[in-house]
N, C-alpha and C positions, 0 to 999 in steps of 0.2 A: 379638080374637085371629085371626078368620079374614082379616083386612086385613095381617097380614104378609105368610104363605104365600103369599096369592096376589100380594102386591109381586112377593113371591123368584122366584116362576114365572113375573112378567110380565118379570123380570131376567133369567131364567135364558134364554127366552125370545129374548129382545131380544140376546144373547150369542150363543146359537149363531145368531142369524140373521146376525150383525155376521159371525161367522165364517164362515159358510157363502158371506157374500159375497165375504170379502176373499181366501178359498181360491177361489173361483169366479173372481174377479179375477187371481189369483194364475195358476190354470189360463189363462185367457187370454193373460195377457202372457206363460206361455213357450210356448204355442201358437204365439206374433205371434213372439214370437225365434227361434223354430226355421224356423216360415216364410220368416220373413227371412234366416235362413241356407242355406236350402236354396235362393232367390232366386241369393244372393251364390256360391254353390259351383254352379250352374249358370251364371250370363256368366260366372264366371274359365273352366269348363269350354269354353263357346263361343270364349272371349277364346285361350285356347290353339291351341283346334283352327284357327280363324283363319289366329293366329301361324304353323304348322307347314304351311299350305298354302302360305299368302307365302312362308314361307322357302326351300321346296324348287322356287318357279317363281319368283323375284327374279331374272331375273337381271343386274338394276343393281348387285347385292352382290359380284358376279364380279371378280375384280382383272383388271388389263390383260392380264398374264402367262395367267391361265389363256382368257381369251377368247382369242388370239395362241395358245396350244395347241389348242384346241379347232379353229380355221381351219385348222391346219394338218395335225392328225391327218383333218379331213374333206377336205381339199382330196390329201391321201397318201390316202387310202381312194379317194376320187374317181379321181386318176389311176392306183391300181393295179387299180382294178374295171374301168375302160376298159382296160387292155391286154389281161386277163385275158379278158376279152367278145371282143375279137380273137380272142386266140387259145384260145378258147375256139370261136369261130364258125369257125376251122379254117385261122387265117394264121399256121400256125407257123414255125421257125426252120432247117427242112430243107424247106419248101413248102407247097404244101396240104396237110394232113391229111385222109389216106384217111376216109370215109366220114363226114364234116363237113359241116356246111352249107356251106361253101365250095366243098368239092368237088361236091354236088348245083349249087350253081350256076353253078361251072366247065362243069359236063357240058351245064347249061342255054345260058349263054351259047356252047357252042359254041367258035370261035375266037378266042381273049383278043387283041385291037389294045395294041399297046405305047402305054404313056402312058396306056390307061384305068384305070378307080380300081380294078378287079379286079387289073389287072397292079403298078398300085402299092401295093396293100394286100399283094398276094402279095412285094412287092421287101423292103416293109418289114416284114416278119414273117419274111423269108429274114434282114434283116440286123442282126435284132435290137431292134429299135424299140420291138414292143409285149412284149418280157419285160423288156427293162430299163423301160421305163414299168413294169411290173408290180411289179419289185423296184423301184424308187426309190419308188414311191408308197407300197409297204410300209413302206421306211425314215424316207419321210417322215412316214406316220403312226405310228408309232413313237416317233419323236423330238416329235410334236405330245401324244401320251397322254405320254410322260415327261415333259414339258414341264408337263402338268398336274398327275402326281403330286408332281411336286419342289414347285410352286408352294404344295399344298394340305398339304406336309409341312413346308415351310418357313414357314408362316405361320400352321401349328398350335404349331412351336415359339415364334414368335413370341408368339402370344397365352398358351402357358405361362411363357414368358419375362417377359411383362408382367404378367400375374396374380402373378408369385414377388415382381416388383419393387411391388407394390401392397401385397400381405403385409409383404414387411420395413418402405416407408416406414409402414403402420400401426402397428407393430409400434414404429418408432423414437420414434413422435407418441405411441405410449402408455406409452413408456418417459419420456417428458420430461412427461410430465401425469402421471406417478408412477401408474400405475393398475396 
């Protein structure tokens, strides 16, 4: 009689070891799947950040139009900073400007010789030269930034335009597959 009981106990035994393992196994593999997920949610993480650095220095992605804006608001910047710097250094549109670096080196050079680059920097800032440079460069970067905002508005419609037209033909493909 005492050859059962202890059968039962080498069963009962043999049972929770079975189970201790196959829970210990258990523990393991989602251990290993959780790992592995946290693997996978860290390169998309990197794959992103990636992504969002190319994207904001590509600039191969640039359409023609907005490069052609870009040349053009800096090349209108360029030419109204140069008039500006003129007459800003004191070769204004009634002459030198009193206490200017112009005029310190009017006072410097003394007596201005007709035809030197002081007499003709002073002829062309009497006759207008560098503030219409100043305003045209203005205008023209103006027209090079709007140039870029039209570009970047018009082909944000475009891509919703095509996104609406991608919905309906799905839309038509799952009407005629009866779904």
């Amino acid at each position: 009689m005492k050859i059962i009981p202890m059968l039962f106990k080498i069963y009962v035994d043999q049972s929770e070891d079975s189970r201790n393992k196959e829970s210990s196994k258990e523990k393991e593999s989602e251990k290993a799947r959780i790992r592995a997920e946290e693997e996978e949610r860290k390169r998309k993480e990197e794959e992103e950040a990636k992504a969002k650095v190319s994207k904001g220095s590509d600039t191969s992605k640039w359409s023609l139009t907005t490069k052609i804006g870009i040349g053009t608001a800096a090349t209108g910047l360029t030419i109204a900073a140069g008039g500006l710097a003129v007459i800003g250094f004191g070769f204004g549109s009634l002459g030198i400007i009193a206490g200017s670096a112009a005029a310190a080196t009017q006072s410097a050079l003394g007596s201005v010789a007709a035809g030197s680059w002081f007499a003709t920097m002073t002829s062309m800032g009497m006759t207008g030269v560098f503030s219409t440079a100043a305003v045209a460069g203005g205008a023209t970067a103006g027209v090079g930034a709007t140039t870029i905002v039209l570009d970047k508005v018009i082909s944000s419609q475009n891509e919703n335009s095509n996104k609406k037209m991608n919905i309906k033909s799905n839309l038509s493909l799952a009407e005629k597959v009866n779904i």
